[in-house]
C-alpha positions, 0 to 999 in steps of 0.5 A: 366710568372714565377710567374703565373708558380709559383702559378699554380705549387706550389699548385701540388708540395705539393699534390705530396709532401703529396701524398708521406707523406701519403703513408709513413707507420707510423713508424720510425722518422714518427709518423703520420699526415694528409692530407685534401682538402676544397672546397668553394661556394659562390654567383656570382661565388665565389671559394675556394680551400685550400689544408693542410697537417701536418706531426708528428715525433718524439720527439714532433715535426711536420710540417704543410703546406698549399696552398689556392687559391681563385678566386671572384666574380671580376675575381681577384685571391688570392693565399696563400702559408704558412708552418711552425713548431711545437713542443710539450714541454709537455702535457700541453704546444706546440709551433708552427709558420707559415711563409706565402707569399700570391698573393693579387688582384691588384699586392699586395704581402703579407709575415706573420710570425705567432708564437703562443702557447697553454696552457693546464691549467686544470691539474693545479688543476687537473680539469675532463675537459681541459682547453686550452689557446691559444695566438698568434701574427701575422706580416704580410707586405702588398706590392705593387711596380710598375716598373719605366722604366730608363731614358736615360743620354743623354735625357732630356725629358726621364728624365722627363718621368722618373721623372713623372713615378717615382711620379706616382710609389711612389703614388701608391705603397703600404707598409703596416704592420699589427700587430695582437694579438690573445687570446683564450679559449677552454673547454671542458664539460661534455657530449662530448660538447665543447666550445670556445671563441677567441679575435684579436685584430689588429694595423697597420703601414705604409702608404695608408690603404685606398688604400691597402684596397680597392684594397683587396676588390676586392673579396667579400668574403674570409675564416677566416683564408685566410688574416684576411679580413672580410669586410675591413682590420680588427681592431679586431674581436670577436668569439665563439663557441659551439662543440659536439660529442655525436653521434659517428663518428659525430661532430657538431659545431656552431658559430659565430664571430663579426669583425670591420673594420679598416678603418671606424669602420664598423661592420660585423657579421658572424655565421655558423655551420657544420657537420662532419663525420669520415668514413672508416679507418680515412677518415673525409667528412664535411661540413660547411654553414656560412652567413656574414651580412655587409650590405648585405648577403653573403652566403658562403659553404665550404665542405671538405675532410681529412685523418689521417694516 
């Protein structure tokens, strides 16, 4: 019951949390930030929502947050809570890490650290457009447990109970590491166009892969960013993207991203574009339309809506 508490309530902490954040004026140890919402359709009754918030202070410093929650086709809900800081060292070099403790279907819990660092290398050679590196590593340990009730001392048979509950318990507990590395580039062109490509690489450690990811699969689909989870626990994943904003108070993007899983070598191919549109004293609405093709198309729409202050 606590726990079902916890995962209604802690989603409403923090948009109280950012509410007040927001309504901070700028100044002070505060430097500005923001706020956004995102809300995801796909088929057979698939919902998203993913509520994110970053607050800047000074001496290069900042905190982000967020909250997703996802609920699939099978019924089965998954939550994420993730937060974490960063700090700016200088115009060409940033730091940042992410702690997070995501709620999986089948009773899976999931606890992430991610630290990660971004390169501006074009100024080394005093480039017109910026160069940007980014690496990142992530270690993430998927559990499961189920509760093995005591056995009675004076009681054989309990014993023995216990004893086959124990057995059972063991069969279908789940402690599984993943190790993820993650490289990428962005860089800018001429005419307000951009491009970016980015690389994971991914191992694993522990025991019951199969299981875990089966159980994980419960939900059809997932964003990128929920659990690194295309079709299956990944092995690694490719990506690239080109972005423009030669329209004024619009971007545009398009992309596209190969992921292979893990447990079989099955490949799944994702691509998608979006729009955004910046409105009204830093208001932000967009859009963003993606299809991943694993045997099957599988639609998925997110739209959204953010604030900078």
């Amino acid at each position: 019951m606590f726990q079902k508490k916890l995962l209604y309530t802690a989603p409403s902490i923090i948009v109280l949390i950012l509410t007040f954040v927001a309504a901070v004026p700028a100044s002070g140890s505060i430097k500005g930030g923001g706020i956004g919402f995102d809300l995801g359709y796909a088929k057979e009754g698939y919902l998203s929502q993913d509520l994110k918030g970053l607050v800047k202070f000074g001496g290069g410093w900042s905190v982000s947050g967020k909250a997703a929650h996802i609920k699939s086709a099978t019924d089965s809900d998954s939550y994420r809570l993730s937060a974490g800081p960063g700090y700016k060292v200088s115009e060409a070099l940033s730091l940042g890490a992410i702690i997070a403790y995501g709620f999986e279907p089948g009773d899976v819990r999931s606890l992430s650290i991610s630290p990660s660092m971004d390169m501006e290398i074009g100024s080394l050679w005093l480039a017109e457009y910026m160069t940007t590196l980014s690496f990142g590593y992530g270690w993430t340990r998927y559990m499961r447990a189920e509760d093995v009730t005591a056995a009675s001392p004076g009681s054989s048979g309990r014993r023995k109970l216990a004893r086959t509950r124990a057995v059972a318990a063991a069969a279908s507990a789940i402690s599984v590491t993943q190790h993820a590395f993650s490289f990428g580039l962005d860089q800018e062109l001429p005419y307000d166009f951009a491009m970016y490509a980015e690389a994971a690489l991914y191992g694993y450690g522990g025991t019951d892969l199969a299981t875990l990811e089966g159980t994980l699969l419960a939900r059809s689909n997932t964003l990128t960013d929920f659990a690194s989870i295309v079709s299956g626990l990944p092995r690694n994943s490719f990506g690239a993207g080109l972005g423009c904003s030669t329209i004024k108070h619009w971007d545009f993007e398009i992309y596209s991203t190969i992921t292979t899983a893990a447990a079989d070598g099955s490949h799944t191919t994702s691509a998608g574009a979006g729009a955004a549109w910046e409105f009204y004293d830093q208001w932000k609405a967009s859009v963003d339309l993606s299809v991943s093709f694993a045997g099957s198309t599988s639609p998925l729409v997110v739209s959204g809506m953010s604030h900078t202050f």
